[in-house]
N, C-alpha and C positions, 0 to 999 in steps of 0.2 A: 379648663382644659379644652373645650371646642371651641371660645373664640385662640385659642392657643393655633390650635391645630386649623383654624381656616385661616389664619393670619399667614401658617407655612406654606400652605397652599396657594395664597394670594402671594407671596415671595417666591415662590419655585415659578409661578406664571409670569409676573414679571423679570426673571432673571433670564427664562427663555424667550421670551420678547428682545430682552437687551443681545441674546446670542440666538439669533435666527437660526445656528448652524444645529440646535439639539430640538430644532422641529423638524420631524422626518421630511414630511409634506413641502415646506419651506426648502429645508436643505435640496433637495430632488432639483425643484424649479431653482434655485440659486446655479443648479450645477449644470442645466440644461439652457439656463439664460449665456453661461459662463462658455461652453463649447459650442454656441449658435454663434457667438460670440466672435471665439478662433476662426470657426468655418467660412464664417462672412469673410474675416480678414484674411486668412487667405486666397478666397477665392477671388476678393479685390485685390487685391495683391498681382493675380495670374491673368485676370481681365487687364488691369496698370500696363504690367509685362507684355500682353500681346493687342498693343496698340489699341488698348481702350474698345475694341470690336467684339462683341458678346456674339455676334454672328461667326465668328472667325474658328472653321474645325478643331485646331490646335488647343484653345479654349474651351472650347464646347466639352471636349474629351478631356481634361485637366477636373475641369468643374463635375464630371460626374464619378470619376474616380473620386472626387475629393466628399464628395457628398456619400461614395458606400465606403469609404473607409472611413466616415463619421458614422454608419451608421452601424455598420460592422461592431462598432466599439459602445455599442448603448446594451444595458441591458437585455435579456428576452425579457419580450413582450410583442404586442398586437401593434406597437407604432414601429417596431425594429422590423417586425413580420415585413409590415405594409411599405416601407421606405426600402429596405431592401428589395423585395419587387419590384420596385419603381427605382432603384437602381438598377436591376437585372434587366429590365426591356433599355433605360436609356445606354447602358453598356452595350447591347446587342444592337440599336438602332447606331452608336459613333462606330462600332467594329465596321458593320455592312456596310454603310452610307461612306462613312469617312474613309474607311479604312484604316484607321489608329487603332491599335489593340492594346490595352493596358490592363492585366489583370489584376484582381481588387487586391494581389497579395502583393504588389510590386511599391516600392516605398517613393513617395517622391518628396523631391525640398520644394523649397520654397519658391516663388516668382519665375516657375516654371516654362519657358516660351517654346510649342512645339510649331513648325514656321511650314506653310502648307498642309497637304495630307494625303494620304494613301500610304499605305507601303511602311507604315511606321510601328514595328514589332520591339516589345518589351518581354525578355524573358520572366516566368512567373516571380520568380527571386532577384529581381533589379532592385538594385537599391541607386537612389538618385540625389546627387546634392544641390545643393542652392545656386541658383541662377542659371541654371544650365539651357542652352541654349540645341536643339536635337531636329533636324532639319527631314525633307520627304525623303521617301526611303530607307530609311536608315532602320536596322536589324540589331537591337539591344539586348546579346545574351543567345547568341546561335549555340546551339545544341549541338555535341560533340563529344564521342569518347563514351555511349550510353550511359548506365547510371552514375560514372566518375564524375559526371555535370549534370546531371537532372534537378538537385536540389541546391546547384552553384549559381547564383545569377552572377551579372558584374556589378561592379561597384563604380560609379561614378561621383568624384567628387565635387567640390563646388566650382563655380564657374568655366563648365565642360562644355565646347562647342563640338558638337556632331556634324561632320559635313551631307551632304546627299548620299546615298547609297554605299552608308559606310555600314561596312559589318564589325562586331564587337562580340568574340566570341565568350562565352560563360567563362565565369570564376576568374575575369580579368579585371584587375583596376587600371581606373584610371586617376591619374594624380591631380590635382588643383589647378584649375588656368589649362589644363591641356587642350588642344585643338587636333581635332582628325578633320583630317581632307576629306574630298569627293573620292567616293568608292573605296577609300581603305579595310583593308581587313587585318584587324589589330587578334592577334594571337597569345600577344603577353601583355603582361604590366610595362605601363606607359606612367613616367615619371611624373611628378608635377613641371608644368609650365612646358613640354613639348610639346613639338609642332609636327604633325607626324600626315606624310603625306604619299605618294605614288610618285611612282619615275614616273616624268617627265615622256609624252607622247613622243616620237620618232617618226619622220617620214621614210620609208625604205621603197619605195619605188611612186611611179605616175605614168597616166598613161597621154602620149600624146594630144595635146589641147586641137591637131587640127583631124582626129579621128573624125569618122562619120560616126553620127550616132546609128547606134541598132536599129533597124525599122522594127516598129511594132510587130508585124508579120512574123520574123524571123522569132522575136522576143521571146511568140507566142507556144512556138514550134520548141523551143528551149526549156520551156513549162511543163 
């Protein structure tokens, strides 16, 4: 009966040898090797996307978004404590510096390219699809209408260009392949594959090219 019984013992140890997945210890690191994994790859993915430049702010704030919604997603514990920290200063260091704000509950896709910086607001509830293209300036999910949009972001889907200082106000989609111009303010849902832009500048008056100019003097007095 007890070489019986060591013999099962010696079979239940090799059978958990053969399926790694029913050691606790094992399975943990298998599952932490497995999303360092994804993280890499996308964050190489968004580095690929913006010109290969790890220096480049667009980048910079992509990858540390991407690094506290991995860590957002880890158990509690003392490495989730410590990384999220060090998420929270490098979030506050891209907000200041760059002036890109992306908070850690905004969704983004994939091969994300954000192209200069400052000025580049994501509402809390943005949700972002793949390949999307979101340029300076530009206001993702303006606020409107009190709490009828406080918990609406927009929705952007995949391959979305954002022109410069375009606004996009909450709880609007935007459809696949769509492109907004410089300075639009998009108020509704926008189709897939439109191209949605501003009238066209207008000269409505000039003043004589043989004026004198203002002397400083006068300028000053006008001040």
């Amino acid at each position: 009966m007890h070489r019986e019984g060591t013999q099962g013992h010696t079979m239940n140890a090799l059978s958990r040898l053969r399926h790694p997945a029913e050691l606790p210890m094992l399975s943990s690191l298998l599952r932490l090797y497995r999303s360092v994994r994804d993280l890499t790859a996308q964050i190489s993915e968004d580095w690929a996307t913006n010109q290969h430049d790890w220096t480049m702010p667009g980048f910079r704030a992509i990858a540390v978004h991407r690094l506290g919604t991995w860590a957002a997603n880890k158990r509690p514990g003392v490495l989730k404590t410590l990384l999220l920290g060090l998420y929270g200063l490098l979030y506050r260091y891209v907000r200041n510096h760059y002036g890109i704000e992306i908070p850690l509950t905004v969704t983004l896709g994939r091969r994300l390219c954000l192209v200069h910086q400052h000025g580049i607001v994501f509402h809390w509830k943005t949700v972002v699809g793949d390949d999307c293209l979101i340029r300076h300036g530009a206001t993702i999910g303006a606020g409107y209408g009190g709490e009828k949009t406080l918990h609406k972001g927009p929705q952007l889907g995949n391959r979305v260009v954002v022109g410069p200082g375009a606004v996009i106000f909450a709880a609007v989609k935007i459809g696949d392949g769509a492109v907004l111009g410089p300075n639009v303010v998009v108020m509704a849902d926008i189709p897939a594959g439109a191209r949605v832009f501003t009238e066209a500048p207008r000269v409505i008056g000039f003043t004589s090219s043989s004026r004198e100019p203002t002397p400083i003097k006068n300028m000053q007095q006008r001040i």
